[in-house]
Biopython code that builds the backbone (N, CA, C, O; Angstrom):
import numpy as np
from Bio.PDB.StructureBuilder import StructureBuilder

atoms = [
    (1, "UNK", "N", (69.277, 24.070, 72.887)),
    (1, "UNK", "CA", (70.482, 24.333, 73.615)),
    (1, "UNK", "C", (70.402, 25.706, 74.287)),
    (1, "UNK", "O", (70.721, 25.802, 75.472)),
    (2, "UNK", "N", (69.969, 26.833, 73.552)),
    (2, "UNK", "CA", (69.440, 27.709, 74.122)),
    (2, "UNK", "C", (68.693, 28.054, 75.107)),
    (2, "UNK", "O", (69.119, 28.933, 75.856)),
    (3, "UNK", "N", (67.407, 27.460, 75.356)),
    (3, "UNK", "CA", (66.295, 27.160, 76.107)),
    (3, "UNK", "C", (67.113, 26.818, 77.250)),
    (3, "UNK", "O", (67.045, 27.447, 78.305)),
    (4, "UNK", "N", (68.053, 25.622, 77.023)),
    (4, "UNK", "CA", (68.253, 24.739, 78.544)),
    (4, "UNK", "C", (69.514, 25.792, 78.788)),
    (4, "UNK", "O", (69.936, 25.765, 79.945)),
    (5, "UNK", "N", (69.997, 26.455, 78.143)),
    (5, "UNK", "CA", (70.946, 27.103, 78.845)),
    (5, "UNK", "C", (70.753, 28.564, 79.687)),
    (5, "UNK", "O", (71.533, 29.158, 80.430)),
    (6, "UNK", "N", (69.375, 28.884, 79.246)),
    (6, "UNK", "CA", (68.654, 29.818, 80.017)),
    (6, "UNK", "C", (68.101, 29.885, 81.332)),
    (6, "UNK", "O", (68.175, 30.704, 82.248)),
    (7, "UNK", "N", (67.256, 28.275, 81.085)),
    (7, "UNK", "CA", (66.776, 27.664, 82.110)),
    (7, "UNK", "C", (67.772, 27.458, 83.438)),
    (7, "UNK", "O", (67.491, 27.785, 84.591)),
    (8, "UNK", "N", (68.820, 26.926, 83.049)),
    (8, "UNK", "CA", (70.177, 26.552, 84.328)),
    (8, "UNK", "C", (70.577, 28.325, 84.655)),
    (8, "UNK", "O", (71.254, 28.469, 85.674)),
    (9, "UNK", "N", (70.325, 29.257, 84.115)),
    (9, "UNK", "CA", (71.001, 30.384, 84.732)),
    (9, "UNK", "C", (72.325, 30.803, 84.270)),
    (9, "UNK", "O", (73.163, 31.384, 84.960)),
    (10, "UNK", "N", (72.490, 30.318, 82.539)),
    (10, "UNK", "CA", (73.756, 30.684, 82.068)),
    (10, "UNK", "C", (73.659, 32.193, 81.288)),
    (10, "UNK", "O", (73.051, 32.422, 80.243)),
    (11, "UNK", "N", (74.314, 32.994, 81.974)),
    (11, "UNK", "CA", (74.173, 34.264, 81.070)),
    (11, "UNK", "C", (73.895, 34.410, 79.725)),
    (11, "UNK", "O", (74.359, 33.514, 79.020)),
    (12, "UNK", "N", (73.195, 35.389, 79.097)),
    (12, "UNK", "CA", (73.348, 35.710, 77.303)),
    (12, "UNK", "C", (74.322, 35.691, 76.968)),
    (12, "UNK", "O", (74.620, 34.845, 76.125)),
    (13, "UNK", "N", (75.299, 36.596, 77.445)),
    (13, "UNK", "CA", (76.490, 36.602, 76.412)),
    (13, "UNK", "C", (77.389, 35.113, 76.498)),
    (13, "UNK", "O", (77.997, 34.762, 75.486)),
    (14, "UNK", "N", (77.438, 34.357, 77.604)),
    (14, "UNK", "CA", (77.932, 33.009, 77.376)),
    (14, "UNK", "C", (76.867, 32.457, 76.422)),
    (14, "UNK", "O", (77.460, 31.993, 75.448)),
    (15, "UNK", "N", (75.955, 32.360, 76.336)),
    (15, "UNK", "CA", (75.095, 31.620, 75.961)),
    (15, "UNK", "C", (75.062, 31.348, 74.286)),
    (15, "UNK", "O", (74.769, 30.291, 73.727)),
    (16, "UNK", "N", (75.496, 32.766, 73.597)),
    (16, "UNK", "CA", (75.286, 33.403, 72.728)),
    (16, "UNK", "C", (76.959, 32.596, 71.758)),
    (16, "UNK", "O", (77.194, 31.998, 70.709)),
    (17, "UNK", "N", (77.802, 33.168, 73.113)),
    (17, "UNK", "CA", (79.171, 32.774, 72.894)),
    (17, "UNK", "C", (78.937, 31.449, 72.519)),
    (17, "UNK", "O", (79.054, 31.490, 71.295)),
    (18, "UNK", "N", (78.691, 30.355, 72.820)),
    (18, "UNK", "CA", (78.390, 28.703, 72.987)),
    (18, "UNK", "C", (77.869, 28.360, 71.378)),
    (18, "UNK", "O", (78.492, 27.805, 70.472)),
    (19, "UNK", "N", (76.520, 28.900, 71.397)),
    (19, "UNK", "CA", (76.348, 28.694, 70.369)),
    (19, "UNK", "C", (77.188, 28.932, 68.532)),
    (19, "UNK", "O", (77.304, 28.161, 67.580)),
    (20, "UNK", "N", (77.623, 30.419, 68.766)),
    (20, "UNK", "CA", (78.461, 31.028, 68.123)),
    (20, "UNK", "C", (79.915, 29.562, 67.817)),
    (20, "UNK", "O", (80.419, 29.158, 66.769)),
    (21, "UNK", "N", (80.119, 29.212, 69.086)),
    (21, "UNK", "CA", (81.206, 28.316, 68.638)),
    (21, "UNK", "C", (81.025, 27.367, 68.382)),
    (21, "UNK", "O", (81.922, 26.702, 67.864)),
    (22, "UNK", "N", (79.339, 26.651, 68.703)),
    (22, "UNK", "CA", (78.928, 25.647, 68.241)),
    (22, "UNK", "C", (78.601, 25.446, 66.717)),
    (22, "UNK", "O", (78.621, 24.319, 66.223)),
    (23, "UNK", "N", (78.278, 26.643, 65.938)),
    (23, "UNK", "CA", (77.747, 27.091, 64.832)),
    (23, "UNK", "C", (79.129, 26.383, 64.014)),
    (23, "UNK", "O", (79.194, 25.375, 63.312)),
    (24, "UNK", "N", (80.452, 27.627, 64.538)),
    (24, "UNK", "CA", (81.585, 27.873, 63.572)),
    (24, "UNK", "C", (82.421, 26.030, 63.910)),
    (24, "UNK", "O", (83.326, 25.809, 63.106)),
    (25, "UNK", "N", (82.271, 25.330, 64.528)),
    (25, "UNK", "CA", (82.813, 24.047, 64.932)),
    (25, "UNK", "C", (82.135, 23.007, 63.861)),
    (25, "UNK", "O", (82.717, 22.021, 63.409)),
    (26, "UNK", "N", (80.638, 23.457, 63.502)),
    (26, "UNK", "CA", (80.266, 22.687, 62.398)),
    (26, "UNK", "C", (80.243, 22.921, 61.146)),
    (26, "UNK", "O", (80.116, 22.091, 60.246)),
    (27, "UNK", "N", (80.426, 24.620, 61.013)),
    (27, "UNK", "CA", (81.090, 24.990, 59.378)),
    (27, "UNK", "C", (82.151, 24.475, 59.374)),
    (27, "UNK", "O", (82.663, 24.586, 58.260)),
    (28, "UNK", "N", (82.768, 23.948, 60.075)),
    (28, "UNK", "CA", (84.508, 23.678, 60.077)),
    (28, "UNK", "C", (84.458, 22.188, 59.835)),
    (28, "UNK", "O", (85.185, 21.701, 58.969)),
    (29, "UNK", "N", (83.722, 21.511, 60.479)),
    (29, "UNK", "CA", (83.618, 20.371, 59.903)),
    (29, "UNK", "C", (82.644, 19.982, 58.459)),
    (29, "UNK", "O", (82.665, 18.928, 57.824)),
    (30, "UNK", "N", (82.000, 20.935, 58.262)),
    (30, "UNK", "CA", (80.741, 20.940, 56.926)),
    (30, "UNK", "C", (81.998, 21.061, 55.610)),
    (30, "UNK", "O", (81.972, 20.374, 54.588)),
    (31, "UNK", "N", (82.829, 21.878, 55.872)),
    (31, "UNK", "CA", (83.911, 22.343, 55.476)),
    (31, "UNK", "C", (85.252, 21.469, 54.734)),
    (31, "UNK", "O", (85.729, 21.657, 53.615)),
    (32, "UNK", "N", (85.651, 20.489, 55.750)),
    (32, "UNK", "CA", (86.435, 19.680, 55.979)),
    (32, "UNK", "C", (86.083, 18.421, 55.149)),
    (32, "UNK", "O", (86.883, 17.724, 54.524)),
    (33, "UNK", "N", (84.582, 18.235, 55.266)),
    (33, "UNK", "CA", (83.644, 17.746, 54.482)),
    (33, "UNK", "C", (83.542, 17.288, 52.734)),
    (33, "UNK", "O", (83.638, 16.312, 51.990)),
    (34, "UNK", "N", (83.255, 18.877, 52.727)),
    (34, "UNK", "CA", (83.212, 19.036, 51.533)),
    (34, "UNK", "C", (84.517, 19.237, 50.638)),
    (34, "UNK", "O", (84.542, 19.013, 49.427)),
    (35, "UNK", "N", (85.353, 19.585, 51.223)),
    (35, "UNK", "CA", (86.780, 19.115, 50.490)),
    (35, "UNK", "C", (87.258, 17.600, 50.051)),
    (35, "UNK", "O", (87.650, 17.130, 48.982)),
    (36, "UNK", "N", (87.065, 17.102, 51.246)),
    (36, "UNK", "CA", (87.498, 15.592, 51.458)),
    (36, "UNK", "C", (86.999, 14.639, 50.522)),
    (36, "UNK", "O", (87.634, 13.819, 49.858)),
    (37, "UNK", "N", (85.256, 14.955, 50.577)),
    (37, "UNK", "CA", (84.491, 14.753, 48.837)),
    (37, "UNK", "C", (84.593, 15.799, 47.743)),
    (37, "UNK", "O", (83.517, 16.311, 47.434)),
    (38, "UNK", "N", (85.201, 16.036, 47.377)),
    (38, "UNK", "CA", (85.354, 16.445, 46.273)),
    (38, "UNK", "C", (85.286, 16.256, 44.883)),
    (38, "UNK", "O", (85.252, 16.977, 43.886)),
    (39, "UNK", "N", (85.274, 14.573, 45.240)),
    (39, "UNK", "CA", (85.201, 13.749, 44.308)),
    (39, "UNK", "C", (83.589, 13.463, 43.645)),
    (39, "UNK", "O", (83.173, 12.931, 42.616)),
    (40, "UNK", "N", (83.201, 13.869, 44.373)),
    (40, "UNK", "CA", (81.734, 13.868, 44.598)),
    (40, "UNK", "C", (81.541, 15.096, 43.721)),
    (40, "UNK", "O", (81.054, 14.914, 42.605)),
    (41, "UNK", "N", (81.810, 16.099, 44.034)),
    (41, "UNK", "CA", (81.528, 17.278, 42.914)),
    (41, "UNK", "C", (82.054, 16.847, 41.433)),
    (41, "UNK", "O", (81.559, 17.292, 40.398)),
    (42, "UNK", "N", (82.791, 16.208, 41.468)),
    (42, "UNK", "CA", (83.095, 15.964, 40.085)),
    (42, "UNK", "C", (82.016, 14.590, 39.515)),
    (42, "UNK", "O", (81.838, 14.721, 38.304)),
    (43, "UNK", "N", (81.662, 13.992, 39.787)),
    (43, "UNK", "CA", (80.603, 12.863, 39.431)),
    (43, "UNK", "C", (79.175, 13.280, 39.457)),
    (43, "UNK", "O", (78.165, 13.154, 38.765)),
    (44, "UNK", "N", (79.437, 13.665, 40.231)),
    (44, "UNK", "CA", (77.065, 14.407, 40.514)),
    (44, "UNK", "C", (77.774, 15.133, 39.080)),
    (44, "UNK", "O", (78.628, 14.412, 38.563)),
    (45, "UNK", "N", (77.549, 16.343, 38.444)),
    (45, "UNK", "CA", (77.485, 16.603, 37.523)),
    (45, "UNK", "C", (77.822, 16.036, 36.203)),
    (45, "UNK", "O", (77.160, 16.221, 35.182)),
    (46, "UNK", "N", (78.916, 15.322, 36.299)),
    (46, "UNK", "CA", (78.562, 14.499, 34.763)),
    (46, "UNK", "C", (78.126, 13.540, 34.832)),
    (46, "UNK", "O", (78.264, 12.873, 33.806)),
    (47, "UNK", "N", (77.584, 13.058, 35.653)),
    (47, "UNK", "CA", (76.232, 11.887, 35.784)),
    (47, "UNK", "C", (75.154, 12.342, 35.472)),
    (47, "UNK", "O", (74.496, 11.679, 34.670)),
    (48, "UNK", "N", (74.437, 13.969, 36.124)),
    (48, "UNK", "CA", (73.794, 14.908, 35.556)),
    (48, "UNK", "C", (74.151, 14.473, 34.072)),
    (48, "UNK", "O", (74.043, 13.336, 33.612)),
    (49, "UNK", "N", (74.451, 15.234, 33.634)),
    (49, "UNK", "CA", (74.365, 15.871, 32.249)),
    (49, "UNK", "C", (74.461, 14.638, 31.553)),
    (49, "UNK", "O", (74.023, 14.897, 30.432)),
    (50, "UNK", "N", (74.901, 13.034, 31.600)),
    (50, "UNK", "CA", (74.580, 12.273, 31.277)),
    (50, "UNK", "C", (73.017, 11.707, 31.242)),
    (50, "UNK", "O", (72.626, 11.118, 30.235)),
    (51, "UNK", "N", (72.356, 11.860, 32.102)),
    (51, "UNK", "CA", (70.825, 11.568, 32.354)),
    (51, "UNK", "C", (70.187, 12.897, 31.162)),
    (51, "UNK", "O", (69.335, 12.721, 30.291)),
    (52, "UNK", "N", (70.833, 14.039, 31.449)),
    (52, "UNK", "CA", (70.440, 15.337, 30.518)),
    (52, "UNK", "C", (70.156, 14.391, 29.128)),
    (52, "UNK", "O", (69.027, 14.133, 28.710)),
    (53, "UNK", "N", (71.473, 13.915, 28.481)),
    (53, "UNK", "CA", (71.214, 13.388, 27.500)),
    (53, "UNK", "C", (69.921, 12.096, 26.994)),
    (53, "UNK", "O", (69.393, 11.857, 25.909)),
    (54, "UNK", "N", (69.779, 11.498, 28.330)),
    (54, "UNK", "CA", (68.491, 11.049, 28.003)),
    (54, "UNK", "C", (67.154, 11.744, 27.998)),
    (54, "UNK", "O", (66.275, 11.172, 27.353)),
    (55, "UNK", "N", (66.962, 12.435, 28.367)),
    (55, "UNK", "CA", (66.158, 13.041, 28.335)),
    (55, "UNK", "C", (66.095, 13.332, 26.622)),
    (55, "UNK", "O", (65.361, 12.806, 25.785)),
    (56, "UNK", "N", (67.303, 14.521, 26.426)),
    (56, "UNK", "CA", (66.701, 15.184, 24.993)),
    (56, "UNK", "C", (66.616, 13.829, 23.995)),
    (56, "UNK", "O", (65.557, 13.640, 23.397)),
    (57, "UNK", "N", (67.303, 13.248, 23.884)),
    (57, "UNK", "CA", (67.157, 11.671, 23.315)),
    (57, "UNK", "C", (65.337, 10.977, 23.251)),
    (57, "UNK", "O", (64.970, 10.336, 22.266)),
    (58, "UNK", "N", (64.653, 11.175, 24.113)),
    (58, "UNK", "CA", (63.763, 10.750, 24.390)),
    (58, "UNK", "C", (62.503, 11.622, 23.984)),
    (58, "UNK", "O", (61.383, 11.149, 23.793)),
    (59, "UNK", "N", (62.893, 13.163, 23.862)),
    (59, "UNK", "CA", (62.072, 14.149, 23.786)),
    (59, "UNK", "C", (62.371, 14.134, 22.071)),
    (59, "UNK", "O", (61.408, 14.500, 21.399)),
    (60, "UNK", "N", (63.469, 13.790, 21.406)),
    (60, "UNK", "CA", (63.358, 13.229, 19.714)),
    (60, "UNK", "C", (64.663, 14.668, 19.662)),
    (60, "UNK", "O", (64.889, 15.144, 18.550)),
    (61, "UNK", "N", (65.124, 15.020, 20.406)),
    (61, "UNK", "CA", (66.133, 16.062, 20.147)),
    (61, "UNK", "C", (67.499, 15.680, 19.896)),
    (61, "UNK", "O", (67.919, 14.523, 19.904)),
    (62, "UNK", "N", (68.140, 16.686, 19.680)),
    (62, "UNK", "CA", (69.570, 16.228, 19.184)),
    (62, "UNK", "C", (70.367, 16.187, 20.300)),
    (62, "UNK", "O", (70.709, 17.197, 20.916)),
    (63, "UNK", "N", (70.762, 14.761, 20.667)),
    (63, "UNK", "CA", (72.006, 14.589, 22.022)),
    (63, "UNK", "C", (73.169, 14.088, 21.685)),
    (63, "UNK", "O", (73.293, 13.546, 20.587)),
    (64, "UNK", "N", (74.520, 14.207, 22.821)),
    (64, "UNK", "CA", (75.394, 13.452, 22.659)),
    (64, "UNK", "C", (75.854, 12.615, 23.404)),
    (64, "UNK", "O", (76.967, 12.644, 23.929)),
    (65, "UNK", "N", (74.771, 11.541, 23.546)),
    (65, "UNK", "CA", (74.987, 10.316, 24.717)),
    (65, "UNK", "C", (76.322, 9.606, 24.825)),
    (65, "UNK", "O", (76.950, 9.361, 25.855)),
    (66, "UNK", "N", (76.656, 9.305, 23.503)),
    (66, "UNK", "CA", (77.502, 8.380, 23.693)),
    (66, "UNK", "C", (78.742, 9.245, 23.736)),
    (66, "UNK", "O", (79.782, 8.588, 23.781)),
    (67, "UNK", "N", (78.888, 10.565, 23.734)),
    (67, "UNK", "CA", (80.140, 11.237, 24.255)),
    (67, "UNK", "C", (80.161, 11.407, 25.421)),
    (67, "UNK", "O", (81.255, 11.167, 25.933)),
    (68, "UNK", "N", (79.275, 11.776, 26.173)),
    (68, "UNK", "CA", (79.132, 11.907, 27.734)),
    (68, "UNK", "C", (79.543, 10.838, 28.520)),
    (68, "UNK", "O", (80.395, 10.704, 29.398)),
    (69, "UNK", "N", (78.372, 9.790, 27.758)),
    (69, "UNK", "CA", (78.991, 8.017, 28.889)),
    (69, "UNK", "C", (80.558, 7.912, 28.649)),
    (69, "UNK", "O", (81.158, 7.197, 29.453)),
    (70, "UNK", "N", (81.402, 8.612, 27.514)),
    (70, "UNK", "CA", (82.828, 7.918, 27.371)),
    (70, "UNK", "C", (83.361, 9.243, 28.395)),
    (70, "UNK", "O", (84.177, 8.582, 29.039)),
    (71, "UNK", "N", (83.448, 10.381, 28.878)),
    (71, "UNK", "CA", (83.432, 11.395, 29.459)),
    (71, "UNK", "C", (83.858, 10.749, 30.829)),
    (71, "UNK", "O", (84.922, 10.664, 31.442)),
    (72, "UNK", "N", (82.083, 10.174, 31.123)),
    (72, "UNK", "CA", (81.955, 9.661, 32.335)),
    (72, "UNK", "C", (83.228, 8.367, 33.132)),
    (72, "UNK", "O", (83.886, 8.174, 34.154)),
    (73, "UNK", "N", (82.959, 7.847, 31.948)),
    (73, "UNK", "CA", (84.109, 6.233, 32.299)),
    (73, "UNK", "C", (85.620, 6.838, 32.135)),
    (73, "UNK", "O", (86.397, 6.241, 32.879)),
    (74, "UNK", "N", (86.170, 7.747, 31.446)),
    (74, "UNK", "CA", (87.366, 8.187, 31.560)),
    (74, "UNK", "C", (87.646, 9.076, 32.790)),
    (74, "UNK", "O", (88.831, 9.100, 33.121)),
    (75, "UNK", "N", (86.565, 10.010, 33.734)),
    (75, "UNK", "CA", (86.896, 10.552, 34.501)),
    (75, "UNK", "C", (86.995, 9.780, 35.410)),
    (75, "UNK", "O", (88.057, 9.881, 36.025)),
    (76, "UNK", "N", (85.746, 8.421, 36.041)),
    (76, "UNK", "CA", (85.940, 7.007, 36.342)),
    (76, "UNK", "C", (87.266, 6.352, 36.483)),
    (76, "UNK", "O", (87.870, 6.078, 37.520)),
    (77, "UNK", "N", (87.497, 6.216, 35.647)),
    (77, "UNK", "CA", (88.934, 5.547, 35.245)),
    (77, "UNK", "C", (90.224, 6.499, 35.956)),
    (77, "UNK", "O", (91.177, 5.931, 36.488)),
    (78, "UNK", "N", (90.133, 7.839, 35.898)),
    (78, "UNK", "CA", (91.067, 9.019, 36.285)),
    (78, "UNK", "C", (91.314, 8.702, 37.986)),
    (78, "UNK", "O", (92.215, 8.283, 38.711)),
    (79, "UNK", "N", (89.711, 9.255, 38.122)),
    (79, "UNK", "CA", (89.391, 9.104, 39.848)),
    (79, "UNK", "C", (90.816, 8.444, 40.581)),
    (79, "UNK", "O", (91.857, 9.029, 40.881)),
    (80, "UNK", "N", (90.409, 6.878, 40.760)),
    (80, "UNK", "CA", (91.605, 5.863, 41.640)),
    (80, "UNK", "C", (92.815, 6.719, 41.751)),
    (80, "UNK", "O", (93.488, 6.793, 42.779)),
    (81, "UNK", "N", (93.086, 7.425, 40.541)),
    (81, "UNK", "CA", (94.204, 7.775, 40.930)),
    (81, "UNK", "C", (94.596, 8.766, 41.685)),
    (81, "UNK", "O", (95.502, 8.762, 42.519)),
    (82, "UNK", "N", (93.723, 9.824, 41.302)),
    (82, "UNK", "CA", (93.746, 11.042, 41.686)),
    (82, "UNK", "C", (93.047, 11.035, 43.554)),
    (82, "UNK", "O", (93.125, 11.951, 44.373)),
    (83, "UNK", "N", (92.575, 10.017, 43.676)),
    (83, "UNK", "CA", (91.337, 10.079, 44.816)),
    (83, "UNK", "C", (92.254, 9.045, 45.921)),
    (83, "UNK", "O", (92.352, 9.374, 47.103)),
    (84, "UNK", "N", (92.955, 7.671, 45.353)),
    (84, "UNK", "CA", (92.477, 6.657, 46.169)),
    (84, "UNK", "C", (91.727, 5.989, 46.268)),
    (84, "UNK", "O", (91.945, 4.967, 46.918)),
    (85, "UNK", "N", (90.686, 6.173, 45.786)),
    (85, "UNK", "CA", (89.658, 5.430, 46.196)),
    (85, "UNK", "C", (88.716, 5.278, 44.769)),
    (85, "UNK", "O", (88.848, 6.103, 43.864)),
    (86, "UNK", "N", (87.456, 3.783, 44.635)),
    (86, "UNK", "CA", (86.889, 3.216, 43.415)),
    (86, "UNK", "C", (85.754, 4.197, 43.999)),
    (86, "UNK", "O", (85.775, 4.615, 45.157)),
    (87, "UNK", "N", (84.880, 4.474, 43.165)),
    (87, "UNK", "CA", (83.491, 4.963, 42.611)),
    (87, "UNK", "C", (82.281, 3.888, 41.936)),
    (87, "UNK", "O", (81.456, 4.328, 41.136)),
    (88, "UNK", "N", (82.288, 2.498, 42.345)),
    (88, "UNK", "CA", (81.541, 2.107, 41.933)),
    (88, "UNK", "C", (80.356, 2.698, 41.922)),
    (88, "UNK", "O", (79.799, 2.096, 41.003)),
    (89, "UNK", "N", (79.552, 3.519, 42.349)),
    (89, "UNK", "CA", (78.655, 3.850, 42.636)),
    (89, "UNK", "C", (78.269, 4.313, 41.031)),
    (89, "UNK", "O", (77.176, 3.932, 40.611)),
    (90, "UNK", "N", (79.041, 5.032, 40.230)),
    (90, "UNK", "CA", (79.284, 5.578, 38.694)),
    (90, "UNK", "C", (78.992, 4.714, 37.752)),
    (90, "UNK", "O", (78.337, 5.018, 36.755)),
    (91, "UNK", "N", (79.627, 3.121, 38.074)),
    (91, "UNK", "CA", (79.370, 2.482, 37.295)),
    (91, "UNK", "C", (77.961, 2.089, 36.617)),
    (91, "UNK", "O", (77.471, 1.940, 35.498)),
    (92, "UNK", "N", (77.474, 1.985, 38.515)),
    (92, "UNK", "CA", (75.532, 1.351, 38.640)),
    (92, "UNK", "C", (75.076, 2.045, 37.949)),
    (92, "UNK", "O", (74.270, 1.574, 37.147)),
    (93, "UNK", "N", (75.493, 4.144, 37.905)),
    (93, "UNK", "CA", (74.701, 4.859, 37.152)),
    (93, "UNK", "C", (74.507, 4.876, 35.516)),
    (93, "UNK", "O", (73.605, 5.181, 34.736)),
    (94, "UNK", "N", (75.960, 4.339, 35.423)),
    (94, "UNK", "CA", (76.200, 3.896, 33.420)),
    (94, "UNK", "C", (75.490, 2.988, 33.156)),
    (94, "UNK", "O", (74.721, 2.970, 32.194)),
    (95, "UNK", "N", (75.648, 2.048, 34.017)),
    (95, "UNK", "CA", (74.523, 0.765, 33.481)),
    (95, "UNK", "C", (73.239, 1.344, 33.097)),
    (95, "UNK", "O", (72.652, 1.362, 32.015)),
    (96, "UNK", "N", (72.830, 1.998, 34.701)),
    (96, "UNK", "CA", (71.089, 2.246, 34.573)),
    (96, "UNK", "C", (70.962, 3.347, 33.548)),
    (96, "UNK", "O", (69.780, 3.584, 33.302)),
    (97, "UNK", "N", (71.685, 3.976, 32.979)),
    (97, "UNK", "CA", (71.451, 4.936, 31.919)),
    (97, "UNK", "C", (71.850, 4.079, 30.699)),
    (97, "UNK", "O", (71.726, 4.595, 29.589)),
    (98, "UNK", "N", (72.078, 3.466, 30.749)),
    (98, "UNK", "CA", (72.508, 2.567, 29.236)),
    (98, "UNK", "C", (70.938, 1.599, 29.176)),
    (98, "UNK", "O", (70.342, 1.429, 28.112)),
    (99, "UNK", "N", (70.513, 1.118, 30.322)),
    (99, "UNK", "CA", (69.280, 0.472, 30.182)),
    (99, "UNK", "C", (68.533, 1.550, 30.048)),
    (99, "UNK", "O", (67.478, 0.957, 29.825)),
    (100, "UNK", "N", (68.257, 2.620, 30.009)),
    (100, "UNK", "CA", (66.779, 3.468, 29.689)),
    (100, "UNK", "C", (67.312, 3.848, 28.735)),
    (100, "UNK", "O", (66.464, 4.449, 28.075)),
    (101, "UNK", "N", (68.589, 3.863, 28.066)),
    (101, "UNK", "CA", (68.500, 4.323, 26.293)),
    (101, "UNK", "C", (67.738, 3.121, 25.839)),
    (101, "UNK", "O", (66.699, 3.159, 25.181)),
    (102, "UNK", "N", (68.393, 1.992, 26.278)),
    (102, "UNK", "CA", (68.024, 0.796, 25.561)),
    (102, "UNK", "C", (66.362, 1.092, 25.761)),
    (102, "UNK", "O", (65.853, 1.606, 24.765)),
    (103, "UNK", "N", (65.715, 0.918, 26.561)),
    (103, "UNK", "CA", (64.242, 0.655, 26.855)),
    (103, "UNK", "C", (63.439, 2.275, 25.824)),
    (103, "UNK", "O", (62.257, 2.306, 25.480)),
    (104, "UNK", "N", (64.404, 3.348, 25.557)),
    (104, "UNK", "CA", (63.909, 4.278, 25.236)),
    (104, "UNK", "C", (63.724, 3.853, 23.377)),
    (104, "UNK", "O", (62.810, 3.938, 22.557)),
    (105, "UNK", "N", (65.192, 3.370, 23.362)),
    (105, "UNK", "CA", (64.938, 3.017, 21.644)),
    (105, "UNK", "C", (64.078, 2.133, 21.481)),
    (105, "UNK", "O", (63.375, 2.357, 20.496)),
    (106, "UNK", "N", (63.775, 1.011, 22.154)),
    (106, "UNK", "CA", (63.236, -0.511, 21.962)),
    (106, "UNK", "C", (61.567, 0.240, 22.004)),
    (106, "UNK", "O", (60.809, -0.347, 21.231)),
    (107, "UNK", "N", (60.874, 1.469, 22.805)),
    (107, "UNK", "CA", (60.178, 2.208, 22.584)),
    (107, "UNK", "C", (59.807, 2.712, 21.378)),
    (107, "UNK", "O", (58.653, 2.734, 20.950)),
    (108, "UNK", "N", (60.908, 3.171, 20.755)),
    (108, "UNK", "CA", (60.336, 4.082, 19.422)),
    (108, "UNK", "C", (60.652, 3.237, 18.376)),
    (108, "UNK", "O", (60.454, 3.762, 17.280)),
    (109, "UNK", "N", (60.904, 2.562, 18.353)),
    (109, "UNK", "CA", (61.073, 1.356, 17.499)),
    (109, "UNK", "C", (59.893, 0.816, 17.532)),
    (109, "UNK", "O", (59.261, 0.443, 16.544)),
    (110, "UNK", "N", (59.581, 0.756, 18.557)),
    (110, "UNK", "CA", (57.980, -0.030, 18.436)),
    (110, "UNK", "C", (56.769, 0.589, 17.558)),
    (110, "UNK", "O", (55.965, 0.071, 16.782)),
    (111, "UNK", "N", (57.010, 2.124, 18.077)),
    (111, "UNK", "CA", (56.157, 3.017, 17.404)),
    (111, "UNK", "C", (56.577, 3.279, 16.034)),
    (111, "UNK", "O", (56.196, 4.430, 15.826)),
    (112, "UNK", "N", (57.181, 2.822, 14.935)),
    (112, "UNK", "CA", (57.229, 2.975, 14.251)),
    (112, "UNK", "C", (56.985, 2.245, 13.026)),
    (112, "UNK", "O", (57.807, 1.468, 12.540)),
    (113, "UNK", "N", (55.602, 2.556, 12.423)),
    (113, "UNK", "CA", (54.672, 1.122, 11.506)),
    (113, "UNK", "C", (55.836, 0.665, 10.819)),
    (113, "UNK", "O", (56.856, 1.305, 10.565)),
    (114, "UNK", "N", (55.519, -0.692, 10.508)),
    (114, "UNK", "CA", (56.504, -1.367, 9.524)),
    (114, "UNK", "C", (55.432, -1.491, 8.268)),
    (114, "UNK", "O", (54.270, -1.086, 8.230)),
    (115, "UNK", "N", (56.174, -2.158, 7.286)),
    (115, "UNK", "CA", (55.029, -2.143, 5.942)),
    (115, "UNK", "C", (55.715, -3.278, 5.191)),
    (115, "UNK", "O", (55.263, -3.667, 4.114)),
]
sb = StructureBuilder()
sb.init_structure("model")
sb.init_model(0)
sb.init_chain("A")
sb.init_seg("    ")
for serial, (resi, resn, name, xyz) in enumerate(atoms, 1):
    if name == "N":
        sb.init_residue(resn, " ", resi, " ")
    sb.init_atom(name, np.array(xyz, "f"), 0.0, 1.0, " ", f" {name:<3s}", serial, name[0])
structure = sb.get_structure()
């Protein structure tokens, strides 16, 4: 935008100006953005820290899975109201974290001689 606005013979300080308002027109919408999801800040992290728990689970450490997934489905459950709007997207992630506990225990279960 720069380049071509040089090229046509538009002064620096317009030029400069343009961009400047082009910049602050998309913090304003980056902005607008990120409020509007908000909801989004609240799910990425305890979906995080839900996966967290598989992990230490898996590494033989001490977790609290099954407090987190109830965490998760009650803030789930909260959302609609507070938002308007469903989050299925939360759900897919409970499932797929409920299948890699499962696949994680059905794992160490295996490894463990019977007699």
């Amino acid at each position: 935008m720069a380049t071509a606005g040089l090229k046509i013979g538009v002064s620096t300080a317009n030029m400069f100006l343009g961009l400047l308002s082009f910049i602050t027109g998309m913090a304003i919408v980056a902005l607008i953005f990120c409020l509007y999801n908000k909801r989004l800040n609240i799910s990425l992290p305890m979906t995080a820290s839900l996966y967290s728990q598989l992990v230490l689970i898996s590494n033989n450490k001490k977790a609290n899975y099954f407090e987190e997934r109830t965490k998760v489905l009650e803030a789930v459950e909260i959302m609609p109201r507070i938002y308007q709007v469903r989050d299925p997207w939360v759900f897919q992630v409970v499932k797929s974290a409920d299948k890699i506990l499962t696949r994680i225990t059905w794992n160490k279960n295996k490894k463990i001689p019977r007699h």
